[in-house]
C-alpha positions as CSV (number, residue, x, y, z in Angstrom):
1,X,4.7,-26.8,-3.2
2,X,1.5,-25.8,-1.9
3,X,-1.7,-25.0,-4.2
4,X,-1.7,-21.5,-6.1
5,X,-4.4,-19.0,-5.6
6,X,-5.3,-16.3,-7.9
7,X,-7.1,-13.1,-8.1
8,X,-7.6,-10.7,-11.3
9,X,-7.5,-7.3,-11.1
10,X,-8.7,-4.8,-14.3
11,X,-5.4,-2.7,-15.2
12,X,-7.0,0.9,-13.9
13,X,-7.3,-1.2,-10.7
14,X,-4.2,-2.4,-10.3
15,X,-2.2,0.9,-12.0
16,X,-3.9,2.9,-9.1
17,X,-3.4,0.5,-6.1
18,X,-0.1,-0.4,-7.0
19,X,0.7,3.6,-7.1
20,X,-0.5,4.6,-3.7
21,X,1.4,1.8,-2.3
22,X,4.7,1.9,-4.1
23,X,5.2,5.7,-2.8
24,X,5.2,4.6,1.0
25,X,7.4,1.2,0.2
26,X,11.0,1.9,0.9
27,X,13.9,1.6,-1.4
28,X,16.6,1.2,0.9
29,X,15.9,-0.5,4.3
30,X,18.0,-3.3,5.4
31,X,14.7,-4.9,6.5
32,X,13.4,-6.7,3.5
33,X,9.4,-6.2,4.5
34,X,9.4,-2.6,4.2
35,X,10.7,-2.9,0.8
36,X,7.7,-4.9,0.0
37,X,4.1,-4.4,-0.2
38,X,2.1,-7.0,1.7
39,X,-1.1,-7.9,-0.6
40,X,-4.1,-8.5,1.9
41,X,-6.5,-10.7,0.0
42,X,-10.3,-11.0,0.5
43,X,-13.3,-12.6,-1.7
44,X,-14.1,-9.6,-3.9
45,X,-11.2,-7.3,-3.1
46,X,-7.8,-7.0,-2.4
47,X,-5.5,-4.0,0.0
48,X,-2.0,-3.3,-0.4
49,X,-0.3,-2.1,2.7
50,X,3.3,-0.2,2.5
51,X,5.6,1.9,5.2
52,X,9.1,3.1,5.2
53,X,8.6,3.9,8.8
54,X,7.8,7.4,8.5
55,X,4.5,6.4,7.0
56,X,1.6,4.3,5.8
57,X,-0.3,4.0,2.5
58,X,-2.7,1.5,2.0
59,X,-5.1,0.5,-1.0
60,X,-8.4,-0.9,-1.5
61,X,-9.4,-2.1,-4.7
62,X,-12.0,-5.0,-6.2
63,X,-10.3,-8.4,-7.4
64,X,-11.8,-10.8,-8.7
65,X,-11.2,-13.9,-6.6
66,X,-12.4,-16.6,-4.2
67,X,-9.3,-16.7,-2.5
68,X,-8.3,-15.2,1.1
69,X,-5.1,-14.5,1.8
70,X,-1.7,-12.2,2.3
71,X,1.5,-12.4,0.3
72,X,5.0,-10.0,0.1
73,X,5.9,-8.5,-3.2
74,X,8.9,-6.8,-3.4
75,X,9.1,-3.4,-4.6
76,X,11.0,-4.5,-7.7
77,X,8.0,-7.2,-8.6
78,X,5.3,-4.5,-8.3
79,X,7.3,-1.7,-10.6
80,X,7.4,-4.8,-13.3
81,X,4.1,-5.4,-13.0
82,X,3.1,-1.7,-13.1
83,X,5.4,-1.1,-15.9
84,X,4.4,-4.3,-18.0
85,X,0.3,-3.5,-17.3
86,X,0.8,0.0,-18.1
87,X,0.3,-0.1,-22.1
88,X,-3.2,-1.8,-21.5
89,X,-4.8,0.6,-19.4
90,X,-7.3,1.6,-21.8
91,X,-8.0,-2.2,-22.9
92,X,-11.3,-3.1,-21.5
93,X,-10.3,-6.7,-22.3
94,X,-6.8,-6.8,-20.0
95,X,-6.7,-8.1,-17.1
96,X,-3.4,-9.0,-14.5
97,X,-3.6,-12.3,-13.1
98,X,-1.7,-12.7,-9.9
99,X,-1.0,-16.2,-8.4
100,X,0.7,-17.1,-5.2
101,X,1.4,-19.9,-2.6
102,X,2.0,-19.8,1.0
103,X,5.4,-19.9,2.2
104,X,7.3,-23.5,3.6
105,X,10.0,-22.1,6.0
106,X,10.8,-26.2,5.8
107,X,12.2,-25.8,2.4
108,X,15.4,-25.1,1.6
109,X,16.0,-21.3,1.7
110,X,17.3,-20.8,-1.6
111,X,14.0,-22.5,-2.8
112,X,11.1,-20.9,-4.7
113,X,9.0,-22.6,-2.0
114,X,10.8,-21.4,1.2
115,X,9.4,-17.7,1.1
116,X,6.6,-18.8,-1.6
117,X,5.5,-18.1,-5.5
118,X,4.4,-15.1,-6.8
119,X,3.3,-15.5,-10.5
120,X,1.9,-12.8,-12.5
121,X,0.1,-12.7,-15.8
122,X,-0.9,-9.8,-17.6
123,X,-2.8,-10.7,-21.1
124,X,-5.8,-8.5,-23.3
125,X,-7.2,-12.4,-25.1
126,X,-4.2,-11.2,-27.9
127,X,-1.0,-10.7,-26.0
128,X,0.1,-12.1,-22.9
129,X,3.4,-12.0,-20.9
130,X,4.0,-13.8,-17.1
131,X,6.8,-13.5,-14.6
132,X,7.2,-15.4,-11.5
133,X,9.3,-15.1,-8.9
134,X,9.8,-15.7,-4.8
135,X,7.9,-13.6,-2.3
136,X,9.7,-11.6,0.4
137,X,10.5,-13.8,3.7
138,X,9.2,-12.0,7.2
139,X,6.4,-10.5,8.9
140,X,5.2,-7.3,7.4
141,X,4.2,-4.9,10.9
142,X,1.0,-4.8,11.6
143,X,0.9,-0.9,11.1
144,X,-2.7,-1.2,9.6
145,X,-3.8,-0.8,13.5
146,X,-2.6,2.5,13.4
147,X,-5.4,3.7,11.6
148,X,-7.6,2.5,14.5
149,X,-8.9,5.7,16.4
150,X,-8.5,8.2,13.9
151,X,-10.2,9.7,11.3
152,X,-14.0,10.8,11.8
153,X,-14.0,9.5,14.8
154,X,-11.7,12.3,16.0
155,X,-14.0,15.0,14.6
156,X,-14.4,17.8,17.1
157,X,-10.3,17.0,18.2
158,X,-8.6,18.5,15.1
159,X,-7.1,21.4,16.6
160,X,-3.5,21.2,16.6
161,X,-1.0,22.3,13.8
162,X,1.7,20.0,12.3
163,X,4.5,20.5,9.9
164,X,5.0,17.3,7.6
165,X,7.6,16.7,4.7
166,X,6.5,18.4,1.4
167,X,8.0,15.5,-0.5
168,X,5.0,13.2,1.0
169,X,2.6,15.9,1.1
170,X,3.1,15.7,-2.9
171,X,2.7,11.9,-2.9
172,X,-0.3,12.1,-1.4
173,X,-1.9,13.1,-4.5
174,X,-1.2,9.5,-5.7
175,X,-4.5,8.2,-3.2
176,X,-6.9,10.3,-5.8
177,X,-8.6,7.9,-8.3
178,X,-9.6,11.1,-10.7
179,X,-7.7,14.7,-10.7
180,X,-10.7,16.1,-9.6
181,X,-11.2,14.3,-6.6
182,X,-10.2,15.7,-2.8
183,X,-8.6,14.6,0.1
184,X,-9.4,14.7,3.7
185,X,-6.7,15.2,6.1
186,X,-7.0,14.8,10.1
187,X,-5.1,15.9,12.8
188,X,-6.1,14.7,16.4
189,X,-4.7,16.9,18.8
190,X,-2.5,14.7,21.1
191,X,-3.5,14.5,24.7
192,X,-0.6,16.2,27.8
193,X,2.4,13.9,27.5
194,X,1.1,11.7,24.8
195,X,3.2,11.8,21.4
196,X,1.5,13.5,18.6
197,X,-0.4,10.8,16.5
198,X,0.0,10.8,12.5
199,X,-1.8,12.3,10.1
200,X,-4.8,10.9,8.6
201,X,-5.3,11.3,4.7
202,X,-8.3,10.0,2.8
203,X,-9.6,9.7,0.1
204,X,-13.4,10.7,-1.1
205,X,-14.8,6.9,-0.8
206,X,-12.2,5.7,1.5
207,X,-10.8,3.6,-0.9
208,X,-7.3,4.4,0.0
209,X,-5.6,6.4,3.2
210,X,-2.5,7.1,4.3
211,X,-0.9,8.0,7.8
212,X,2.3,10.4,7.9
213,X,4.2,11.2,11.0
214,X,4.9,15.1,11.7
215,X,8.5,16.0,11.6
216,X,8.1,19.2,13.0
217,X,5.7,20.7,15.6
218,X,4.5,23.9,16.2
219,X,2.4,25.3,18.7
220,X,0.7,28.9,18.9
221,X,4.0,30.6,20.2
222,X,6.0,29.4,17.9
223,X,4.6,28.9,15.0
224,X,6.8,29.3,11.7
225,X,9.9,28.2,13.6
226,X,11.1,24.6,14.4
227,X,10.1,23.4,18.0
């Protein structure tokens, strides 16, 4: 099996990250990716990327690590570890240590090593508890490109009205690291015969974003009724 790299997160961190993530990860899809969040690992900091298709969430948060990297957690891993790290939030001594390898599609594929480890250790210098299991098998989309183009660099374009679900409207609230905090939300207006592009969601430092697809479009006839 190859080496194990590690990054450690503080719990806030990782109770916040995980959070924003888990709400765009799907619970049901016969594709086994977009049940997972892919973990996008840099020296300093670490992103978790999740879509269920209708939309994108995606976390940035600091790690401590010299590792680079990207793994698949499955959605079932990541509520564990949420759940688990939850009671040491206010510890300033906790700290969740996650350790993975890169996957050997030459091992068997019933093997730990075929889709890779994922080891997780949550300990406060008193306590300490780890699980390990297999990361998901498959390419995660590469949906983080759909961020490219929009945001403030669509200022001055933010003209046209779109209806979106309420249920991810509410989730949204999740990408706020205080209660206080506000979000930013752009709409570029699509250009004649070109598909209406998602919604872009912020938050105040850009530490987290999210893009939702409109469900329902309106335009200045029709507004208050389904297109």
């Amino acid at each position: 099996m190859s080496a194990l790299n590690e990054l450690k997160m503080h719990v806030p961190d990782l109770l916040w990250a995980s959070r924003v993530a888990l709400l765009a990860a799907s619970r049901d899809d016969v594709t086994p990716v977009l049940c997972a969040v892919l973990w996008t690992v840099s020296k300093g900091s670490v992103r978790l990327t999740a879509t269920d298709r209708y939309r994108v969430h995606e976390a940035n948060a600091p790690a401590e690590t010299s590792a680079e990297g990207e793994f698949l957690m499955s959605r079932r891993q990541l509520d564990w570890v949420a759940a688990a790290a939850r009671p040491y939030r206010k510890s300033v001594y906790a700290r969740v240590t996650i350790g993975w390898t890169a996957a050997d599609p030459s091992a068997p594929p019933s093997s730990v090593a075929h889709a890779g480890l994922i080891r997780v250790t949550i300990a406060d210098g008193l306590d300490e508890m780890t699980r390990q299991g297999s990361a998901v098998m498959g390419k995660f989309p590469p949906v983080g490109r759909l961020f490219e183009g929009t945001g403030a660099d669509a200022e001055g374009e933010l003209n046209e009205v779109v209806g979106l679900n309420p249920e991810f409207l509410g989730d949204l609230g999740a990408l706020r690291s205080h209660r206080s905090e506000p979000l930013r939300f752009w709409t570029p207006r699509a250009t004649e015969g070109e598909r209406l592009r998602p919604v872009l969601v912020e938050n105040r430092d850009r530490t987290a974003r999210a893009l939702v697809q409109p469900n329902i479009l309106f335009d200045s006839h029709s507004e208050g009724r389904n297109s």
